[in-house]
C-alpha angles and dihedrals in degrees: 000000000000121000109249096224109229130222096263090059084044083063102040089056087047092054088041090057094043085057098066090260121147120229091251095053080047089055091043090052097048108037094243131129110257098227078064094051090045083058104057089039089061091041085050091045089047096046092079085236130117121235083242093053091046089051088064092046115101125246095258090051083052098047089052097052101042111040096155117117136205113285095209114117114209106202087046090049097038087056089047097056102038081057089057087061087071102048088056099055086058097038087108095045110115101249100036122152146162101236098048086058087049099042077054098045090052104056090048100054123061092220105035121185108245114252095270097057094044088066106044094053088049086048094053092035094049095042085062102050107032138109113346096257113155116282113220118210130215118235115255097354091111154020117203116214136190153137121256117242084221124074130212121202143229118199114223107242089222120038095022102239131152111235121193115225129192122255103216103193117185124186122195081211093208096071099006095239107175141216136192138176136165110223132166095250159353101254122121105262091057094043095052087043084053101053093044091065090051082059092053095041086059095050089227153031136276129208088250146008114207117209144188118263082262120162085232095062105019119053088187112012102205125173107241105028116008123208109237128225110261101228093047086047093059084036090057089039082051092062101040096252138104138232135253125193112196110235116264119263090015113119091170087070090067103027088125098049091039093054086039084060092042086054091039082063091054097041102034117016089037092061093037092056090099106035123085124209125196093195137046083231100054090050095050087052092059087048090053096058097037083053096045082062092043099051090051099054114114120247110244093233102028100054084225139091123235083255098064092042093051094049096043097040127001093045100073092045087070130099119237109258118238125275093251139048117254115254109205120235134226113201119207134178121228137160111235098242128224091267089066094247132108118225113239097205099182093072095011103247144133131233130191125243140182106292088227091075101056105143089021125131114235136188117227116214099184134172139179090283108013137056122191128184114215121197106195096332097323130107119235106166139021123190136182104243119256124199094201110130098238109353125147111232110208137205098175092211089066099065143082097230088065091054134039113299114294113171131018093253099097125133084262085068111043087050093052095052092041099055087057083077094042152292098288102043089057097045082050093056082049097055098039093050085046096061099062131084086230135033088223108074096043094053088082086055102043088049089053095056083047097055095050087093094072086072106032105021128249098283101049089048086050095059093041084062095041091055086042097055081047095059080042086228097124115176139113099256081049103064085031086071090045099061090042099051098046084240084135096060094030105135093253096052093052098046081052088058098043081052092055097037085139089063094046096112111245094255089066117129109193097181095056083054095064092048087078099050 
């Protein structure tokens, strides 16, 4: 089944074409056929909008002007090239010949390529992996990123304990220009911080990063076309590149990174074998020392250092980094309540959205200071973050109160359904629903007062409320408190009551109230 491509890769082909790359070179990056790539290029060239202007669209606009989707198909393709493996291994055999393998390959698959096609994709296959000639790298076009095999340590001042830390290393492979950082893990926060910092180090962009299959940067590695972690993607999208995910089971993709971590062990971990740090920043100041001197070594052949080959190559090549530093984002599902508001579990709280999509599904995009509902691609709220165990954060436009009644949930109602079960329940739903800017927030509670009944039946719950409008403490976990500590059948309460017998509301069942003692 062919891959729909989403907004985020839409951008990535379109600053990959504003960067002087053929559809073909796009195809290679990314790991997408290039018919596929042809396609959207036509479809960008027919819209009436500059690259430039598309760039700006969000990424619902973008979803709704370009629909089309890849055309490979990765079973077809995947047989295709395990069977290349094959034909290399009897490329040497006396007799060999081209047409003999496809006459073969086609007689094993059910939906073989045509000839032609067989032999493009070995060409451009086989062009990739062959012979070990020198690869020579273009200035500025990629950033090779990667972790170290090897770990380097922190001891904890306190307890005492050793504690393994990560070693990032990144390498701009033109000039061979190298970064390295020391960080508590692999996830995905500290491996986007990290390379953020490479960024930074560097002074500038390039048009991709290529990274490792790592869980923190592929969501599924593939050989052939990578699906690429949500949060790096918009990071890459942040700073105006794209990324780059090597192939499965392909070392030659990251020889370079791979022999710049093999020297980072000789001229980093080597030095450091003897020294003990009680901080991550500590140990990155040391780094930071032992690659200043690396970076500054000469190369044995060039009579220059990486330093000076970056500076007086690879730098300009760069693009400028953006004006801000990434914050990485968390993504969340929730379904917009009755109430109009979606529920934030991760710090339990509660955020308005337009009324109009109550029962709705939503996508959150949140980050340490923002959150943002999305409805199919398409932002329709956007919230400062509030760390307030259970508070309702409000916009009034959003709700239903503020516009003509949209849903059954209104303070009618609650008042109504609470009176079934008796006179102050309903005056304490009421109340409840009353002290509140909006009736909305209060409608959860209220419901939750009402359904107390179902525990401790409708009279019990009716004194509780009575003796909780006479402490003049009226709330849910209030009366709560009341049913489950028998305040409401304690003896003084009940000779009260026997002394007001006038004021028991007319419902009343007192012997269904002694059943409970």
């Amino acid at each position: 089944m062919a891959n729909t491509l989403d907004p985020m890769d839409l951008k990535q082909i379109i600053n990959l074409k504003q960067d002087g790359y053929s559809n073909r070179q796009i195809g290679a990056t990314l790991g997408i056929c290039r018919n596929t790539i042809n396609s959207y290029i036509h479809l960008f060239k027919g819209s009436g909008y500059s690259f430039k202007e598309l760039l700006k669209l969000d990424n619902h606009t973008l979803e709704k002007l370009f629909t089309s989707h890849t055309t490979i198909n990765n079973k077809r393709y995947d047989e295709l090239m395990f069977y290349f493996e094959s034909i290399n291994k009897a490329r040497n055999h006396p007799g060999f010949t081209f047409l003999y393998h496809y006459t073969e390959y086609s007689q094993k698959v059910k939906d073989p390529y045509s000839y032609t096609q067989f032999m493009e994709h070995y060409h451009r296959k086989y062009a990739k992996i062959k012979g070990s000639m020198k690869l020579e790298h273009e200035a500025g076009k990629e950033m090779f990123v990667d972790f170290a095999g090897k770990k380097l340590q922190i001891v904890d001042k306190i307890t005492g304990e050793i504690l393994p830390v990560e070693v990032f290393v990144a390498m701009l492979p033109n000039s061979q220009y190298t970064y390295v950082e020391a960080c508590m893990s692999q996830k995905r926060e500290d491996f986007i911080s990290c390379c953020e910092n490479a960024l930074h180090f560097y002074g500038g962009v390039p048009k991709a990063i290529v990274s490792d299959n790592l869980k923190s940067a592929v969501t599924r590695s593939s050989r052939y076309e990578a699906q690429v972690n949500r949060s790096f993607k918009d990071f890459a999208r942040h700073y105006n590149c794209v990324v780059n995910p090597t192939r499965s089971y392909s070392p030659q993709d990251k020889a370079l990174v791979e022999n710049a971590v093999h020297l980072a062990y000789q001229r980093i971990y080597y030095p450091l074998r003897e020294m003990t740090f009680f901080s991550l920043a500590d140990l990155n100041k040391e780094i930071k020392l032992l690659l200043e001197c690396y970076n500054n070594l000469l190369f044995q052949r060039k009579e220059a250092s990486r330093l000076e080959l970056f500076q007086s190559v690879e730098r300009e090549y760069l693009k400028p980094l953006s004006s801000t530093r990434y914050e990485i984002k968390e993504y969340r599902r929730a379904k917009v309540q009755k109430i109009g508001y979606i529920y934030f579990s991760p710090d339990k709280t509660y955020y308005s959205v337009p009324y109009r999509y109550i029962g709705k599904e939503t996508t959150l995009h949140y980050t340490k200071g923002m959150v943002e509902v999305y409805y199919n691609q398409q932002r329709i709220a956007i919230h400062q973050r509030s760390g307030s165990k259970g508070a309702y954060i409000t916009n009034k436009d959003h709700l239903s109160s503020s516009h003509k009644q949209y849903s059954q949930w209104s303070p009618q109602y609650f008042k109504n359904k609470a009176a079934v079960h008796g006179s102050y329940v309903a005056a304490c739903v009421e109340r409840i629903i009353a002290a509140l800017d909006y009736p909305e927030t209060g409608y959860k509670r209220a419901m939750g007062v009402i359904q107390l009944h179902k525990s401790y039946g409708s009279q019990r719950l009716d004194n509780a409320c009575k003796r909780a409008i006479q402490a003049d403490a009226v709330s849910y976990n209030r009366i709560t408190n009341i049913l489950k500590n028998n305040l409401d059948q304690s003896s003084l309460f009940l000779q009260e009551e026997t002394d007001r017998g006038s004021h028991i509301p007319k419902h009343a069942n007192i012997r269904g109230a002694s059943n409970y003692k």
